[in-house]
SEROSE-760407 format. One line per 5 residues: number of its first residue (from 1); their letters; for each residue x, y, z of C-alpha. Coordinates in steps of 0.02 Angstrom, whole numbers. Layout:
BEGIN
NUM = A = X,Y,Z  ...
//
This chain:
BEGIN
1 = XXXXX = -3198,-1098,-698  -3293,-1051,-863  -3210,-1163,-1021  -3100,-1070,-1114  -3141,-1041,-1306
6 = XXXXX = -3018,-1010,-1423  -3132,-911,-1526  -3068,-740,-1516  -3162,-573,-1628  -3020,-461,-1673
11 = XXXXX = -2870,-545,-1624  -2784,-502,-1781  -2825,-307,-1718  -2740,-318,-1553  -2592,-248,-1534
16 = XXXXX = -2430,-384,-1524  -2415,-324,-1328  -2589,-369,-1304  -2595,-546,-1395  -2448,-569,-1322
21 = XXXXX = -2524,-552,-1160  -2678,-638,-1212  -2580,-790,-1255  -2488,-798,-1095  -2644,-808,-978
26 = XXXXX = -2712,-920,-1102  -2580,-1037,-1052  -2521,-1009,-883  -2341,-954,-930  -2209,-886,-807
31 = XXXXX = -2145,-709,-870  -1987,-808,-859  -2075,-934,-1024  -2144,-775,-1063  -1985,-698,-1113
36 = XXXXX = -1940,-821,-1266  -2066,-705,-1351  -1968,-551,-1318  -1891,-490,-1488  -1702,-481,-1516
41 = XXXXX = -1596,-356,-1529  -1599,-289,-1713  -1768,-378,-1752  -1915,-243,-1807  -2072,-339,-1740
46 = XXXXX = -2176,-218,-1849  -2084,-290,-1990  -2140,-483,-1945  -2304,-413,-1906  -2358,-368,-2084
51 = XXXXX = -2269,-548,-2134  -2404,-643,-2030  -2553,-636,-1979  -2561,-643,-1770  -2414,-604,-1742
56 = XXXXX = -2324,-636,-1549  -2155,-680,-1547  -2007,-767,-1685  -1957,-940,-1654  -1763,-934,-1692
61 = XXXXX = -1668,-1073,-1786  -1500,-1113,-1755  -1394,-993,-1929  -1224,-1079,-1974  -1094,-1066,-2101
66 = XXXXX = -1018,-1201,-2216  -879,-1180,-2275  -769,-1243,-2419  -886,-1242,-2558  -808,-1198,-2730
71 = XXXXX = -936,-1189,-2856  -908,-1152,-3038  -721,-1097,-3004  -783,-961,-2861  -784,-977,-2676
76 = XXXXX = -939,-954,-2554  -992,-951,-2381  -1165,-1024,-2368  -1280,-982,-2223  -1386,-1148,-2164
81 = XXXXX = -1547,-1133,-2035  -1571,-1285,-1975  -1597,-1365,-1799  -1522,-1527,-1846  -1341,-1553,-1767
86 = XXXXX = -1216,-1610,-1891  -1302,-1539,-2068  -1174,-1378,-2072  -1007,-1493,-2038  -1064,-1632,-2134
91 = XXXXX = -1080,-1488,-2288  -907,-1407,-2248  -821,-1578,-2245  -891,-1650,-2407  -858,-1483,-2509
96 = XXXXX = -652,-1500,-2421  -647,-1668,-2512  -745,-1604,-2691  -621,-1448,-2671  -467,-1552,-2713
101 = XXXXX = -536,-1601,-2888  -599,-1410,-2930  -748,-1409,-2826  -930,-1425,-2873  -978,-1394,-3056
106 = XXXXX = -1176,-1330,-3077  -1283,-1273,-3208  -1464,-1234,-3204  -1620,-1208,-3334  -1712,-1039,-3368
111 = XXXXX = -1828,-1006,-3217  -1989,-1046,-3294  -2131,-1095,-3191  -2305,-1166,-3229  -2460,-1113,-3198
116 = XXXXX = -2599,-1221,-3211  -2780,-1169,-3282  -2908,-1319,-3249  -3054,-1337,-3351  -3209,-1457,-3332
121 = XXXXX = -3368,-1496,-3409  -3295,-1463,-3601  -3416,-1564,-3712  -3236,-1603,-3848  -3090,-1594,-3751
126 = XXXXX = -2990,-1656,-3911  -3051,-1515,-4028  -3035,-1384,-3868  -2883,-1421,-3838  -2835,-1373,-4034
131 = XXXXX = -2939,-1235,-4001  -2841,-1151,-3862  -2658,-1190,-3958  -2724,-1104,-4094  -2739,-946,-4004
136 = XXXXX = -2582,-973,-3886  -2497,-813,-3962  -2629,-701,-3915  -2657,-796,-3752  -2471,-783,-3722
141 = XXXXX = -2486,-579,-3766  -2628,-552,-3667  -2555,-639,-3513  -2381,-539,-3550  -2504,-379,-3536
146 = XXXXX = -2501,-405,-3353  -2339,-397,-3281  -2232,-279,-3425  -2100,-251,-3289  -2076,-460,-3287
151 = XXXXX = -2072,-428,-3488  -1949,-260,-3486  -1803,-390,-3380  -1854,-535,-3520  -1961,-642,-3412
156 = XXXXX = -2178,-675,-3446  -2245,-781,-3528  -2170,-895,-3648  -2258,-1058,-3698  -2444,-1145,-3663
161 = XXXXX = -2470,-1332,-3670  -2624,-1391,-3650  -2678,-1582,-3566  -2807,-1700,-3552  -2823,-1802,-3392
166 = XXXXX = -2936,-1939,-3346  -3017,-1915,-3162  -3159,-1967,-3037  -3233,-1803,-3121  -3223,-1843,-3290
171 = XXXXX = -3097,-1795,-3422  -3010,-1632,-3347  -2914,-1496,-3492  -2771,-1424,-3419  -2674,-1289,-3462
176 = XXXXX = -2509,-1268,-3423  -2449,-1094,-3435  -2257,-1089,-3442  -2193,-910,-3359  -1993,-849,-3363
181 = XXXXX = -2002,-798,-3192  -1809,-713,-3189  -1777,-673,-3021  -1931,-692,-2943  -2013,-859,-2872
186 = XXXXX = -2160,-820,-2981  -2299,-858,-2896  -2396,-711,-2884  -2345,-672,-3065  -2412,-845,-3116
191 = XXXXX = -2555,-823,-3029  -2602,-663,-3092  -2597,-708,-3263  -2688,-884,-3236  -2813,-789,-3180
196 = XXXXX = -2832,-660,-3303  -2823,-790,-3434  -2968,-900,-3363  -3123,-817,-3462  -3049,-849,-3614
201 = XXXXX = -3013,-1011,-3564  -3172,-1047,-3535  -3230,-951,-3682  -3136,-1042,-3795  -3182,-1224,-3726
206 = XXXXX = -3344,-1194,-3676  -3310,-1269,-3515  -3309,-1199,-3327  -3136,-1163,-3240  -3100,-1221,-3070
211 = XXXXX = -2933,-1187,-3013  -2791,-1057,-3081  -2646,-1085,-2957  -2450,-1105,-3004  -2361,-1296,-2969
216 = XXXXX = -2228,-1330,-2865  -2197,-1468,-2972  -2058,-1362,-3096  -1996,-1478,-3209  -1951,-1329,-3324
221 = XXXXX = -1845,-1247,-3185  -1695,-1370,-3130  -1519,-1349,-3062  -1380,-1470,-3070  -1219,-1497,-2998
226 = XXXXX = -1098,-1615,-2986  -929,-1660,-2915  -790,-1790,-2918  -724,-1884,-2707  -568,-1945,-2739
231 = XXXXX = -553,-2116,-2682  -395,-2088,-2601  -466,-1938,-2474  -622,-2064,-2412  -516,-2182,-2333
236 = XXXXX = -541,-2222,-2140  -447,-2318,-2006  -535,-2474,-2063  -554,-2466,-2251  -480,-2400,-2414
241 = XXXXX = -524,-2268,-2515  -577,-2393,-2649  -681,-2491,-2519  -766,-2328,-2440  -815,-2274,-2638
246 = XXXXX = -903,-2454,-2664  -972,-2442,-2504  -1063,-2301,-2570  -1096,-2357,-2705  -1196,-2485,-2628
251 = XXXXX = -1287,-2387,-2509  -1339,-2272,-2666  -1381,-2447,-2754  -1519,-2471,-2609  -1583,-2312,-2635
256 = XXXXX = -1608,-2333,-2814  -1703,-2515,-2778  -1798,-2464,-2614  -1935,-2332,-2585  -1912,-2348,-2403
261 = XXXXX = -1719,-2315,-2429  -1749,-2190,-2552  -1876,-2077,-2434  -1729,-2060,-2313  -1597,-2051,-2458
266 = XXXXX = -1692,-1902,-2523  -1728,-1806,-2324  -1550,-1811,-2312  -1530,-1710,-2467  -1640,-1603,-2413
271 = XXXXX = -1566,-1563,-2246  -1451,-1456,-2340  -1560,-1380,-2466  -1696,-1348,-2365  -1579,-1242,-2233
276 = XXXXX = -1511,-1135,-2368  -1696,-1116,-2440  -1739,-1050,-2257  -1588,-940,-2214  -1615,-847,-2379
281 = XXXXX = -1813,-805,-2352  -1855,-930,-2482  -2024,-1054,-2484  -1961,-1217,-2409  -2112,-1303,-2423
286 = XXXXX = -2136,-1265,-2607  -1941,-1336,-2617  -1959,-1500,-2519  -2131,-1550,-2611  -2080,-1514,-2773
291 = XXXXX = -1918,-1613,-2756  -2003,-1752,-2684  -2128,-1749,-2829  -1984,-1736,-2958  -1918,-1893,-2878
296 = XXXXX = -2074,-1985,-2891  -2104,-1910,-3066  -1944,-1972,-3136  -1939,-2139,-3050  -2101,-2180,-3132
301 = XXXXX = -2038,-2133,-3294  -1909,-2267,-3262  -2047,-2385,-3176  -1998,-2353,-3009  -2094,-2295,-2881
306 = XXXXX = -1987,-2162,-2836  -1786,-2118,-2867  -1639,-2045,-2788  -1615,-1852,-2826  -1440,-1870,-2837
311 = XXXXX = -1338,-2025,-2931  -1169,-2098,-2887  -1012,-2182,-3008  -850,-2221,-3018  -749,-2120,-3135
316 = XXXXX = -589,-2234,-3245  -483,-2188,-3102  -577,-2277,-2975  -645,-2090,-2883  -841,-2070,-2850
321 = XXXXX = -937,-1937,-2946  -1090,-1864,-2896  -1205,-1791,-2979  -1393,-1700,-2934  -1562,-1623,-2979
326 = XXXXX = -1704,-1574,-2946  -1833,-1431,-2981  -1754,-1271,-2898  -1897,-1118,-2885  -1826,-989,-2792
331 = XXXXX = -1813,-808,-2800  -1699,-660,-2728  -1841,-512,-2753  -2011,-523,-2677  -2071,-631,-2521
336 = XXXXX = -1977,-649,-2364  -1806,-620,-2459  -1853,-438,-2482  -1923,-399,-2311  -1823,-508,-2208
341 = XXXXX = -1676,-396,-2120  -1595,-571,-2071  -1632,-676,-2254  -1581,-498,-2337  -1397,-516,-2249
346 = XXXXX = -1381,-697,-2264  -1398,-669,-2485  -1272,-550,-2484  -1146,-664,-2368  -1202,-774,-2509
351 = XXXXX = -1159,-656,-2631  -1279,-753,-2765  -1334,-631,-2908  -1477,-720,-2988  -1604,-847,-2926
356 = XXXXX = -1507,-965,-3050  -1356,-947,-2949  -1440,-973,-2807  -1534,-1128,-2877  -1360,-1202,-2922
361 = XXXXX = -1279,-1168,-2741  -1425,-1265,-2673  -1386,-1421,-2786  -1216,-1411,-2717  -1251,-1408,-2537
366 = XXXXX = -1386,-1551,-2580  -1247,-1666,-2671  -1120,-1625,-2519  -1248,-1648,-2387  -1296,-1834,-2466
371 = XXXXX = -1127,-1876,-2502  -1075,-1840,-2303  -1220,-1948,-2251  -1179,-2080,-2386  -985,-2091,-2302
376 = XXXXX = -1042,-2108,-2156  -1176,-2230,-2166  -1048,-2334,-2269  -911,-2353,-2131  -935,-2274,-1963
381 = XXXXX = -1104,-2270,-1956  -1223,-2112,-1941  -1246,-2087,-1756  -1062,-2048,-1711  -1048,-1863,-1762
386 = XXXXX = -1230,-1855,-1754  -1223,-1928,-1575  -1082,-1800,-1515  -1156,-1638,-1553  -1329,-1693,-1468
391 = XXXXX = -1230,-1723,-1300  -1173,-1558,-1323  -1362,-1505,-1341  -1406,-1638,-1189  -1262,-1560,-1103
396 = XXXXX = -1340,-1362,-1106  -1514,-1420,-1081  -1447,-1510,-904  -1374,-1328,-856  -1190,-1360,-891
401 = XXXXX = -1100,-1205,-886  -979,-1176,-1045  -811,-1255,-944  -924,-1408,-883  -992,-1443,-1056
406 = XXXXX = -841,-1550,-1156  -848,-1646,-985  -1007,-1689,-995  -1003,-1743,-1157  -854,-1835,-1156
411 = XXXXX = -921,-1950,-1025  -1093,-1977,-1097  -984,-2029,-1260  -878,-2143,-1166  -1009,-2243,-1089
416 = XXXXX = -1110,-2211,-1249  -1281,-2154,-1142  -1334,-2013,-1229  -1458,-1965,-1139  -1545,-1804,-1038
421 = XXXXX = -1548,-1908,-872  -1374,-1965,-906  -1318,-1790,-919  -1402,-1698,-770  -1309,-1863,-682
426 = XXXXX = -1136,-1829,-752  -1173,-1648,-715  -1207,-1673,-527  -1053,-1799,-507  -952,-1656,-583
431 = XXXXX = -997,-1531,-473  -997,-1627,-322  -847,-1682,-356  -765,-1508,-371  -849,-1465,-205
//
């Protein structure tokens, strides 16, 4: 048997049926594994086609709802991708307990974005720098001359700063090139002008651009929310309210003096940003890395290594306030959130008008989503709502049928063996059992 190569001419010209195939042999799969390809009812594969490149299948995350969110006086049903079990409830039960007190409050920036221009080899980076703010209206104009529709709904460009940075390669000028995105995520508006601006860039310097690419890093482009726990709604069988709220407080308090803490503090605010980011067609990966950056950013400002995205008090009555934010660039036109079908429905479930709106949902879900985890860390520990929904999971992957599942479950919760061996066990003692 000849060693397979995975270097393929024209793979990207094959029809889906025949990569498809292709991919099958390549791997020895069943038609039965096969079949996970197969598209769903409803889902135009000549749609995801022109998404991606190579196209052969989807690959299908669990879509939930949480519910209870009030934000800015007005009710919402958010719809949360995610493969994680206990994100969506953990969501709907914090925003029950910020409902009583009105809900979440948010408020966001303008959506500008920033491009970045880099510039080497410039013989007086000082006097260049001068240089290129002298001519930042024209600059700004002739970047605004490439996108008039972005102009016509108020956006383009609206500021340059310019930057000098030390590196390995010498000192670096940097141009920052501040864009009102509106609507849009911005990055192939960015982009475009970036590029169109880099001649004169280099013109004007005398030095030799390298790259011209928009930052994830939006420090211009925030949303904030926050929202008052009562103390008396947080109590449990074991503590008070007031005990639960300084019980968060302290686990916020290790955040706030422990990276290692702080790394996990911050993934679990993401768990519910992130899901809304994905369910509406929106670039998760430009979300988590510039809210990870933010947090670094600002904890250095405050000479940390790195800081919590969301903060945690007690109010003169003795209730816990929350607050959050972080940089929030995301759009409802362009990208995956036009072409989408399933994205395209889950924004108008959402019922967001603006990418602001949307921005400022997100912080909500993110402060609801840490203050869940926060609770339960504090008292009952993480694992035990965590632990029930993946015997449920444990449960259907050992071929319980619906009526056998709670069964299952409740005995792999009992003796507190959650695991896949357990539950084909329990399964088999079940039905031999009912024999």
């Amino acid at each position: 048997m000849s060693e397979r190569s995975s270097e393929i001419p024209g793979f990207y010209r094959r029809s889906l049926a025949d990569r498809r195939a292709f991919v099958r042999d390549w791997a020895g799969l069943s038609e039965e594994e096969a079949r996970v390809y197969d598209f769903p009812p409803g889902v135009d594969p000549a749609i995801l086609d022109r998404m991606i490149e190579n196209v052969i299948g989807v690959m299908p995350l669990p879509l939930g709802i949480a519910t209870n969110f009030t934000i800015n006086g007005r009710d919402y049903l958010v719809p949360m991708a995610i493969e994680e079990p206990s994100v969506v409830a953990a969501a709907s039960n914090a925003a029950k307990v910020a409902r009583t007190s009105g809900g979440f409050f948010a408020q966001s920036t303008d959506p500008v974005m920033i491009g970045q221009v880099q510039i080497l080899n410039v013989a007086d980076p000082a006097a260049a720098r001068l240089r290129l703010l002298d001519r930042k209206d024209e600059l700004l104009a002739a970047a605004n001359a490439k996108d008039p529709v972005l102009v016509k709904f108020g956006g383009g460009a609206k500021d340059l700063e310019v930057r000098l940075l030390s590196s390995p390669r010498g000192v670096m000028v940097v141009v920052h090139l501040l864009v009102d995105a509106r609507d849009a995520g911005g990055m192939n508006a960015v982009n475009t002008m970036c590029e169109a601006l880099a001649p004169e860039f280099a013109r004007l310097t005398g030095g030799k651009v390298v790259l011209r690419i928009i930052s994830n890093l939006a420090v211009h482009r925030l949303a904030r929310a926050r929202a008052t726990f009562p103390a008396a709604l947080l109590r449990t069988e074991t503590a008070s309210g007031p005990e639960v709220v300084d019980a968060i407080l302290d686990a916020y308090a290790f955040a706030v003096a422990d990276p290692f803490r702080c790394a996990t503090h911050n993934k679990g605010i993401m768990n519910g940003i992130s899901s809304v980011v994905i369910a509406t067609g929106n670039d998760f990966r430009a979300i988590e890395s510039g809210a990870h950056t933010y947090a670094a950013w600002t904890g250095a400002a405050e000479g940390s290594v790195v800081r919590p995205l969301t903060t945690y008090e007690k109010d003169k009555d003795g209730n816990l306030v929350g607050t959050i934010e972080f940089p929030a660039p995301v759009g409802l036109i362009g990208g995956a959130t036009a072409v989408h079908p399933t994205a395209k429905a889950n924004v108008k479930v959402l019922g967001v008008k603006s990418a602001r709106e949307l921005g400022e949902v997100l912080a909500a879900v993110g402060l609801a989503q840490n203050f869940s985890a926060l609770r339960a860390l504090a008292t009952e520990g993480i694992q035990r709502g965590h632990m029930e929904l993946h015997a449920r999971n444990l449960a259907a992957s050992a071929g319980a049928r619906p009526e056998e599942v709670d069964r299952v479950v409740a005995e792999l919760l009992r003796t507190h063996e959650i695991r896949f061996d357990r539950a084909k066990a329990v399964l088999e003692e079940i039905r031999r059992t009912a024999r």
